[in-house]
Backbone as ProteinMPNN parsed JSONL, in Angstrom:
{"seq_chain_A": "XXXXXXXXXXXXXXXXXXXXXXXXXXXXXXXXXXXXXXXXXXXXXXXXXXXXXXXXXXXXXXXXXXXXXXXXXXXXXXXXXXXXXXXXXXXXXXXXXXXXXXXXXXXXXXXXXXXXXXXXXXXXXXXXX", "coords_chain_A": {"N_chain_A": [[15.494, 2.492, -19.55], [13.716, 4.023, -18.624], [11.863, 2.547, -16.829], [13.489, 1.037, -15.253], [13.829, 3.612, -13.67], [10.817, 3.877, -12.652], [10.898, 1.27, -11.078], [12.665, 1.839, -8.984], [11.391, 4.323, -8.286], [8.596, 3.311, -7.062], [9.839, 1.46, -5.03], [11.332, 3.939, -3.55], [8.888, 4.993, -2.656], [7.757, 3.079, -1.097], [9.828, 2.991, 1.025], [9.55, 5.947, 1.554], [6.772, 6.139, 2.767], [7.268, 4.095, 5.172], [7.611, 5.085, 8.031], [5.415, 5.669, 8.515], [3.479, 3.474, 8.092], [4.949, 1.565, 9.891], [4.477, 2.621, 12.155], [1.956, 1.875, 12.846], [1.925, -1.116, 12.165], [3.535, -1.867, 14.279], [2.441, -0.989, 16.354], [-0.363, -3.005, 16.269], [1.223, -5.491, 16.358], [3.537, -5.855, 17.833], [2.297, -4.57, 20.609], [3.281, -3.78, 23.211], [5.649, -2.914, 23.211], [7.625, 0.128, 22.177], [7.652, 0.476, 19.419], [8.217, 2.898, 17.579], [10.0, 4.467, 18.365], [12.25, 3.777, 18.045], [15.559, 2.862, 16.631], [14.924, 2.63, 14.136], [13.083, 3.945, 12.929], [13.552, 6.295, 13.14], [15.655, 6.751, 12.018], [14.401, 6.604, 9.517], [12.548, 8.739, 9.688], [14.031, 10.792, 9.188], [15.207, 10.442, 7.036], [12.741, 10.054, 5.54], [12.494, 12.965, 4.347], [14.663, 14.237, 2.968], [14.269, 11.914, 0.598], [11.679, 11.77, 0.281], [12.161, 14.792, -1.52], [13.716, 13.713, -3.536], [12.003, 11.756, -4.702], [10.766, 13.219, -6.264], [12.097, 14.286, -7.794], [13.074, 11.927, -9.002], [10.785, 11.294, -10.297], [10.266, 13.382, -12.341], [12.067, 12.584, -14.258], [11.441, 10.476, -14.993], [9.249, 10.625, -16.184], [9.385, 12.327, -18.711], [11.42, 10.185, -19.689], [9.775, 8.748, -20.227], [7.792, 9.388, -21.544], [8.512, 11.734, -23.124], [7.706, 14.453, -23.428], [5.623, 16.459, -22.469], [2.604, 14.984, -21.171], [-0.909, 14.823, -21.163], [-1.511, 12.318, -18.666], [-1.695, 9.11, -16.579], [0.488, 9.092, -15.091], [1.593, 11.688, -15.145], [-0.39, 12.966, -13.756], [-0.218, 11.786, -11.318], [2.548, 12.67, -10.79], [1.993, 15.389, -10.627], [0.326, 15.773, -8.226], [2.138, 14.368, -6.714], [3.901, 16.348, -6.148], [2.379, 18.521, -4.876], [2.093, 17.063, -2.546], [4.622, 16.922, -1.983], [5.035, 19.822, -1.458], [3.548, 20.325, 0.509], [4.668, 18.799, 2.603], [6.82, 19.794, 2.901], [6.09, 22.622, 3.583], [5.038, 22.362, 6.102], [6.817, 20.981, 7.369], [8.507, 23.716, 7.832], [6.757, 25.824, 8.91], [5.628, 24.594, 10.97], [2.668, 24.194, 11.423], [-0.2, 22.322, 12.566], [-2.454, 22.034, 10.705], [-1.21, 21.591, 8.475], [0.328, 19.575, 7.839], [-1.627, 17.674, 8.244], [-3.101, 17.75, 5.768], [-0.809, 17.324, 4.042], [-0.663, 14.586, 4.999], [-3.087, 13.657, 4.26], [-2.417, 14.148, 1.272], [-0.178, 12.368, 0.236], [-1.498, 10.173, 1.126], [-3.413, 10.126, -1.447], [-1.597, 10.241, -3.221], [-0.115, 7.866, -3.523], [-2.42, 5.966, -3.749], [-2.347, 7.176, -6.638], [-0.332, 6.863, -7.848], [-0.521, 3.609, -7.054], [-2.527, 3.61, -9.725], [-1.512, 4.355, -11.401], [0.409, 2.398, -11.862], [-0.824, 0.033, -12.354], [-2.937, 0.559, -14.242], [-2.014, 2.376, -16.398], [-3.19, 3.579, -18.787], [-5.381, 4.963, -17.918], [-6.33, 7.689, -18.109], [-7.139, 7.535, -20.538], [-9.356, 6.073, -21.411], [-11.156, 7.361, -19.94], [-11.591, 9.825, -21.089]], "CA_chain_A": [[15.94, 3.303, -18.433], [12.505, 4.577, -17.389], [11.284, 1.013, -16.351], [14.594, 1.652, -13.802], [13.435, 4.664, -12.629], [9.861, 3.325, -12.55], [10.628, 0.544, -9.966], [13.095, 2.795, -8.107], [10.192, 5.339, -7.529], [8.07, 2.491, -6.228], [10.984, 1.269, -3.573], [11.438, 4.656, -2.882], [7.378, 5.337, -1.948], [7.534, 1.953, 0.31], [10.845, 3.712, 2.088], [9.08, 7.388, 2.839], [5.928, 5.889, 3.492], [7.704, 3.531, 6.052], [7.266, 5.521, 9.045], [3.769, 5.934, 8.88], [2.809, 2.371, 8.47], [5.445, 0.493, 10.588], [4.173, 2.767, 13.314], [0.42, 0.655, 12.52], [2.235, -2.77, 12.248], [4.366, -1.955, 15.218], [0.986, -1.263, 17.511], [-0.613, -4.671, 15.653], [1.752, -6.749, 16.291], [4.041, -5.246, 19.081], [0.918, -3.556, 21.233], [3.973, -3.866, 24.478], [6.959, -2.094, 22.725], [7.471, 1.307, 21.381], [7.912, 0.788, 18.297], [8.324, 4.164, 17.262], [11.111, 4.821, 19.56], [13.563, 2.345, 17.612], [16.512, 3.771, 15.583], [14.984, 2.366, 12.735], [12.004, 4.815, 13.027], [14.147, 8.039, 13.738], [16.158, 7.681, 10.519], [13.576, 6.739, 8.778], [11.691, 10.108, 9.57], [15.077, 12.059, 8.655], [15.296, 10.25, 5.483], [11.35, 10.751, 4.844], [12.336, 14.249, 3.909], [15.352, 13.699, 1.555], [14.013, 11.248, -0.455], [10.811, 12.642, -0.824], [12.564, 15.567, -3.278], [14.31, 12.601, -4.662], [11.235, 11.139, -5.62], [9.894, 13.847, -6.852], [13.497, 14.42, -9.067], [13.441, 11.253, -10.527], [9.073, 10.743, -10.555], [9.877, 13.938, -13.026], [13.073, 12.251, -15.421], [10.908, 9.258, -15.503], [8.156, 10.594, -16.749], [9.876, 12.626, -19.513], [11.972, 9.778, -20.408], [8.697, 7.819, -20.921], [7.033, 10.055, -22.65], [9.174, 12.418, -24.358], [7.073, 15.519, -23.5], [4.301, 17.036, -21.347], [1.358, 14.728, -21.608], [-2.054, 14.158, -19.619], [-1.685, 10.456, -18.796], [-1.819, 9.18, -15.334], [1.997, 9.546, -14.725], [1.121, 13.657, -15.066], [-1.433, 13.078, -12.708], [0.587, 11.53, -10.149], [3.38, 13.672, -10.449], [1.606, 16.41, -9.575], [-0.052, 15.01, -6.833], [3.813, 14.655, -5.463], [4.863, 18.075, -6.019], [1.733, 18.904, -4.124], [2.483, 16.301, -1.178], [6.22, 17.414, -1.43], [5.24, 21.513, -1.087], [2.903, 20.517, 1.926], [5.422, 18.419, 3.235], [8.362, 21.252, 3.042], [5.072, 23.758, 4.157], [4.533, 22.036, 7.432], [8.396, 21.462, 7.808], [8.778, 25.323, 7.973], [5.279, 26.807, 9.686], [5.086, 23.411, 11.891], [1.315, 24.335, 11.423], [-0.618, 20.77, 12.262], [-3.429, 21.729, 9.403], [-0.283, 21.411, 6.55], [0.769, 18.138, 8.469], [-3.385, 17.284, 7.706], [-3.246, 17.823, 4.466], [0.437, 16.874, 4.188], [-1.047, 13.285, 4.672], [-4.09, 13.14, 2.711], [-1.889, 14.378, -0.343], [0.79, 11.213, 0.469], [-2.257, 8.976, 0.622], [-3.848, 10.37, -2.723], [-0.197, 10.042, -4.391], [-0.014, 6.574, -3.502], [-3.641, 5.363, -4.699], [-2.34, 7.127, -7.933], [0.717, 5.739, -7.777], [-1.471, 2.28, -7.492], [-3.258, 3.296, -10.446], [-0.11, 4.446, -12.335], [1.431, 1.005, -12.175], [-1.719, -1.164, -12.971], [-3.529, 1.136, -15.314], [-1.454, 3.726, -16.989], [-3.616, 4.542, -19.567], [-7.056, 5.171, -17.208], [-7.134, 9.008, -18.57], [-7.654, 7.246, -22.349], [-10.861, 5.427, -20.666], [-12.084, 8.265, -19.21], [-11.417, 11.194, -21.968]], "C_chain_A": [[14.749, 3.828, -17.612], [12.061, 3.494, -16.434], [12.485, 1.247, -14.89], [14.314, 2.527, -12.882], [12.052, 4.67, -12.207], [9.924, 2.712, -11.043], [11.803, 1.262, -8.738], [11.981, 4.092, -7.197], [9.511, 3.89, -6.82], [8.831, 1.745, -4.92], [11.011, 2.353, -3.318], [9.797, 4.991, -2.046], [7.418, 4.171, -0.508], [8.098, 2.894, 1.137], [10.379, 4.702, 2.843], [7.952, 6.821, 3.309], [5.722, 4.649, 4.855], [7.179, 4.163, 7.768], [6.129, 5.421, 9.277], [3.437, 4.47, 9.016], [3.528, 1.278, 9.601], [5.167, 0.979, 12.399], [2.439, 1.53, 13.687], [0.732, -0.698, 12.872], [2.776, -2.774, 13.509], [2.838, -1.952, 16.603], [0.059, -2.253, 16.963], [0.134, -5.518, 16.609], [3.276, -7.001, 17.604], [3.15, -4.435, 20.059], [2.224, -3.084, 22.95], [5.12, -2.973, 24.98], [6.146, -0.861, 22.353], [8.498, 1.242, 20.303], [9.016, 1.664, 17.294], [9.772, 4.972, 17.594], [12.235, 4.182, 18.785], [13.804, 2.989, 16.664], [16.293, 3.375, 14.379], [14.089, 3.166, 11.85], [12.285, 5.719, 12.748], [15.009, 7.823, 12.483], [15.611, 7.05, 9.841], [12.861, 7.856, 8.292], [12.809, 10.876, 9.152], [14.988, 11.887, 7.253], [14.244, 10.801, 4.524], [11.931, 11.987, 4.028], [13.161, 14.367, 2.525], [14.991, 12.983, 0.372], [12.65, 11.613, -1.084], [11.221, 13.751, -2.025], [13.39, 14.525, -3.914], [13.501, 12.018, -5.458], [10.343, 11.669, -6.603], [10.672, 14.313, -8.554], [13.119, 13.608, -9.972], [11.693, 10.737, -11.134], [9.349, 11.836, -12.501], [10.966, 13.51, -14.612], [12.237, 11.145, -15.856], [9.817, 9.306, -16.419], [8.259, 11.536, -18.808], [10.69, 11.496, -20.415], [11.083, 8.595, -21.295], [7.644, 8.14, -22.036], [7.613, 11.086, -23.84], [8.727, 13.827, -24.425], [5.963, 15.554, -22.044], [2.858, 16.372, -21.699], [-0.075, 14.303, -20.77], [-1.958, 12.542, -19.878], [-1.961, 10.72, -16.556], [-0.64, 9.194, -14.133], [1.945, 11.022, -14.292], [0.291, 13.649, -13.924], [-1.371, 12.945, -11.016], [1.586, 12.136, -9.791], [3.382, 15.127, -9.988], [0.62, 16.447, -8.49], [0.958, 14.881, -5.887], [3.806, 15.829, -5.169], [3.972, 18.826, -5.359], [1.87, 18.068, -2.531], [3.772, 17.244, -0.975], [6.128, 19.152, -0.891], [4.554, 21.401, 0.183], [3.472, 20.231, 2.74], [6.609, 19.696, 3.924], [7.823, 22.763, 3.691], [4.916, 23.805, 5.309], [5.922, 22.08, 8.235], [8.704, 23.029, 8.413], [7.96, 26.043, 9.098], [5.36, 25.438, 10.821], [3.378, 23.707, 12.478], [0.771, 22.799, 11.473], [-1.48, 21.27, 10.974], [-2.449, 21.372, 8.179], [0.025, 20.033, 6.505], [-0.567, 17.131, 7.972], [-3.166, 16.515, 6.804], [-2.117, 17.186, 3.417], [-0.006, 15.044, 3.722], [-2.002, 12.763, 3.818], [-3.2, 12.991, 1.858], [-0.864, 13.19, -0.134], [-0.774, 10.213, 0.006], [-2.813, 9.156, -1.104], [-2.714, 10.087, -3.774], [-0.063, 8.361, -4.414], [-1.694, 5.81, -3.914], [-3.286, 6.083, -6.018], [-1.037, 6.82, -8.389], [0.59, 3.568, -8.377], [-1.892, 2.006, -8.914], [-2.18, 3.5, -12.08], [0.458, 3.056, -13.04], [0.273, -0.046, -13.093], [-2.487, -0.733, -14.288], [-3.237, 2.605, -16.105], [-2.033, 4.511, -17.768], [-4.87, 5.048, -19.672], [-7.463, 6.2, -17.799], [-7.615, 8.284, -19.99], [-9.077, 6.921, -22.338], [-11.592, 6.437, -20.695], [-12.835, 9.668, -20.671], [-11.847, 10.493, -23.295]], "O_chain_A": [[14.702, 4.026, -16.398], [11.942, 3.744, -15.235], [12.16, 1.578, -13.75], [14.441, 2.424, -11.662], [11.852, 5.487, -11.308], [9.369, 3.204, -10.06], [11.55, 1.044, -7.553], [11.899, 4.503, -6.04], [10.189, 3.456, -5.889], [8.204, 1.55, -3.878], [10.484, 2.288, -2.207], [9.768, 5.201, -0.833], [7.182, 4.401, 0.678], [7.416, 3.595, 1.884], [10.458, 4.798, 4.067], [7.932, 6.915, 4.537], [4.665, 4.32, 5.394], [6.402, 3.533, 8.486], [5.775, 5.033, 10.391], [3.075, 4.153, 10.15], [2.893, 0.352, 10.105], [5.398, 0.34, 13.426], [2.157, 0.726, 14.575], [0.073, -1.38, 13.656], [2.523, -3.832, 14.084], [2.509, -2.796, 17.436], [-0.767, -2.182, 17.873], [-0.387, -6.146, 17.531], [3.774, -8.044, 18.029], [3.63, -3.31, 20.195], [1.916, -2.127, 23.66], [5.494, -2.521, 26.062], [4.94, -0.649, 22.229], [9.644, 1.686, 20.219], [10.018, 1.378, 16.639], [10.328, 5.905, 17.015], [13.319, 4.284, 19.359], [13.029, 3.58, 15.913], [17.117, 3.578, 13.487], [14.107, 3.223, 10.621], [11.509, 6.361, 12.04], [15.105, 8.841, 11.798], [16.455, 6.566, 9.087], [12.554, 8.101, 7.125], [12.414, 11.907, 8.607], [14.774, 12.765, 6.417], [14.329, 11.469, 3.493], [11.737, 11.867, 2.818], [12.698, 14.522, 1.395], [15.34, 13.358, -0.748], [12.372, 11.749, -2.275], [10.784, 13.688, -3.174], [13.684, 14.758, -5.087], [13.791, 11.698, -6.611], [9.561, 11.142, -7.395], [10.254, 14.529, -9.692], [12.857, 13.85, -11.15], [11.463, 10.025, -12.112], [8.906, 11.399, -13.564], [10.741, 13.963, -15.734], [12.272, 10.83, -17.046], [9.46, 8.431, -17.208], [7.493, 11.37, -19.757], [10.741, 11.651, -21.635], [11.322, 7.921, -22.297], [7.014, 7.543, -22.909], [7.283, 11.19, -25.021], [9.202, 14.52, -25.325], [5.738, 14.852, -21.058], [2.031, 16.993, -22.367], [-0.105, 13.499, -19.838], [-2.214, 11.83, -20.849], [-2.192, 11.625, -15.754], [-0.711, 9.264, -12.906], [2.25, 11.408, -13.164], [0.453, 14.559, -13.111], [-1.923, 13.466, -10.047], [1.775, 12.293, -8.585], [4.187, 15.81, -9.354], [0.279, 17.532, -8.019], [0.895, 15.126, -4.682], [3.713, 16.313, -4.041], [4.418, 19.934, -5.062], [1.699, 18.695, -1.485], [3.932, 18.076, -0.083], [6.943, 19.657, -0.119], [4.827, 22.248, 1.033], [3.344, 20.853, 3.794], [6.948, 20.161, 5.012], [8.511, 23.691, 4.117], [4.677, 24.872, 5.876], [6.22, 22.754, 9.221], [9.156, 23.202, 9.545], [8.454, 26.71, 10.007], [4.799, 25.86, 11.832], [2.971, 23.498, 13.62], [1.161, 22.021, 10.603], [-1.027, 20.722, 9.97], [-2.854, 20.943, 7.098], [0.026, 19.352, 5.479], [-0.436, 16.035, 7.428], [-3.045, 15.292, 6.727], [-2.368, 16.692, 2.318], [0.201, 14.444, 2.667], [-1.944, 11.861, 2.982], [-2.962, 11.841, 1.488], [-0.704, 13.152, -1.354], [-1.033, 9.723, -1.093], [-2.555, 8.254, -1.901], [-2.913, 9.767, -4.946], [0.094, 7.774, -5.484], [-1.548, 4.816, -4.625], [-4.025, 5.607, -6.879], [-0.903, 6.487, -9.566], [1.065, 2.791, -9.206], [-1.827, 0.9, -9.45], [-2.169, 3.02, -13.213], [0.789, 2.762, -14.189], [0.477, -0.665, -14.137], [-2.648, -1.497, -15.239], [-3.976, 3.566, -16.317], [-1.828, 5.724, -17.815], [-5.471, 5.444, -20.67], [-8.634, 6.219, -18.178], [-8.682, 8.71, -20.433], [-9.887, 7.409, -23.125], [-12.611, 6.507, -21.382], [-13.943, 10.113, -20.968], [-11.888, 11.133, -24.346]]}, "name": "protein", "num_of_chains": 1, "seq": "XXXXXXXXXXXXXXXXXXXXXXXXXXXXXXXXXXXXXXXXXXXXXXXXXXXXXXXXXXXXXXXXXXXXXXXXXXXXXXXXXXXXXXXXXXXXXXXXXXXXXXXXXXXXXXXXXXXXXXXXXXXXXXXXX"}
């Protein structure tokens, strides 16, 4: 069942992090269009928000059902790396401050390089520690 909720979190990361890059591919490879503008964009960015606490729901059943407890691995590491994207996210939502929006994105990119490192090398803290 975790392996389920495993590759579900990873389809869900493509999905929120959709907006951001299909605006990139869309000025690539469309430089003529707006992109951005296209109803596939606009509920994309609504969804962004929803599914981010979704992913953060099931980032946290998955990681319990894989482990069984509270443990430093690199699952722990990444999951709170979300719950720090997701509070900046829901921070900037609220204050519409650009610096949370900033930071907002770093912490998305940092979740997804440990995300990366989640999938290929789960057990990097064992290496390290």
């Amino acid at each position: 069942m975790y392996r389920l909720l495993g590759y579900i979190n990873i389809a869900l990361i493509v999905i929120i992090t959709s907006p951001w890059w299909l605006r990139y591919l869309g000025k690539w490879f469309f430089p003529d269009k707006k992109i951005m503008s296209s109803m596939l964009v606009k509920i994309l960015r609504v969804v962004h928000k929803i599914l981010g606490v979704v992913f953060l729901g099931i980032t946290v059943i998955h990681g319990y059902l894989a482990l069984g407890a509270l443990r430093l691995h690199t699952g722990t590491v990444t999951g709170t790396m979300l719950l720090i994207t997701v509070s900046l996210g829901a921070l900037f939502y609220w204050t519409k401050k650009r610096a949370l929006f900033k930071w907002h994105k770093i912490a998305a990119l940092i979740t997804a390089l440990l995300v990366i490192l989640h999938v290929f090398v789960p057990s990097a803290l064992y290496y390290i520690f």
